[in-house]
C-alpha positions, 0 to 999 in steps of 0.5 A: 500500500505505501509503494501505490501510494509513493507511485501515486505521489511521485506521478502527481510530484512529475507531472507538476514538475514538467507543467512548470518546465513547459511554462518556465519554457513558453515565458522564456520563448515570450519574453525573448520575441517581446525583446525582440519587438521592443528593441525593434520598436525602441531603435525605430522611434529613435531614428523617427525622432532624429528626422531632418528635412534634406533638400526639400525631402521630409519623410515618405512612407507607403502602406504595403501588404506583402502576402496578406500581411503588413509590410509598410516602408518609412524612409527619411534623412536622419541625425546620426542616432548611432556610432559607426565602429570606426568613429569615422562618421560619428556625427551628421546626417544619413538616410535611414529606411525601414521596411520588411524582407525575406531572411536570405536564410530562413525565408523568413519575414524580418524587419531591415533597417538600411542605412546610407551615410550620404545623403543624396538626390535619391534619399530611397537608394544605397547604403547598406541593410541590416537586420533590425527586428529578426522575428520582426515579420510585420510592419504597419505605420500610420501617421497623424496630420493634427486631425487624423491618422493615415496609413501612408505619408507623403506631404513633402510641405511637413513632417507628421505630428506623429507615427504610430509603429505595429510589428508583429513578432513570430516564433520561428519554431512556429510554438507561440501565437505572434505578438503585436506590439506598438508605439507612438512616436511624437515628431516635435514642430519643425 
């Protein structure tokens, strides 16, 4: 009788043990695609903020789907916001882009920040991409005018008041649901 008892114990004492290992697993899978979107969203409103007007160009944005899922582009000339390695162009102004792009290894959606430390006529062109949201698979913007929100920006006359940031953050192991995370960048009066 004690034997049954201690099996029955021992049975109940494992099955709790792993219920908490699969959730101290699934908090840890949770926790890393929240860091992920976060870090996307922080490195995002930091660019926004730092944008300048160049040569007449503001900030252009177009409201995308790729494959059903949102996949919105925002480009601008920017203060510098981060050092590059060598301190050879650690201040002025670069052009900055965001906008959603297959992983060449996976094939899988990520968020793309490119960078160009040039500023030129073409302010949608050149520099180099790197990865600013790997899990990062959507991308939607919408801007506020002072009245309303839009899903696109193309005013050349003005820069919008604000831009509200969506990504949507998957698992690529395909475990967890895909989290949607946001943000509101105010743009001060320029």
């Amino acid at each position: 009788m004690t034997s049954g008892m201690l099996a029955v114990l021992a049975s109940a004492a494992y099955a709790v043990f792993a219920a908490g290992t699969r959730s101290a697993q699934k908090a840890r899978l949770v926790n890393s695609m929240v860091a992920a979107g976060t870090r996307s969203l922080t490195a995002m409103a930091a660019d926004i903020r730092a944008a300048v007007e160049h040569d007449g160009v503001r900030l252009t944005s177009l409201d995308v789907q790729y494959e059903g899922l949102d996949a919105d582009t925002i480009d601008f000339v920017a203060t510098r916001t981060r050092r590059a390695l060598d301190d050879s162009e650690a201040a002025g102004r670069c052009e900055v882009g965001y906008y959603i792009d297959n992983d060449p290894e996976t094939e899988a959606q990520w968020l793309l920040r490119r960078e160009d430390p040039a500023p030129d006529d073409d302010p949608l062109e050149g520099g180099s991409a790197s990865p600013a949201g790997p899990g990062v698979a959507e991308l939607n913007l919408e801007f506020f005018d002072g009245l309303e929100w839009a899903p696109g920006w193309e005013d050349q006359e003005r820069f919008p008041a604000a831009v509200r940031i969506d990504v949507v953050v998957v698992d690529p192991s395909g475990r967890e649901r895909p989290l949607l995370l946001e943000t509101t960048v105010s743009i001060p009066a320029r």
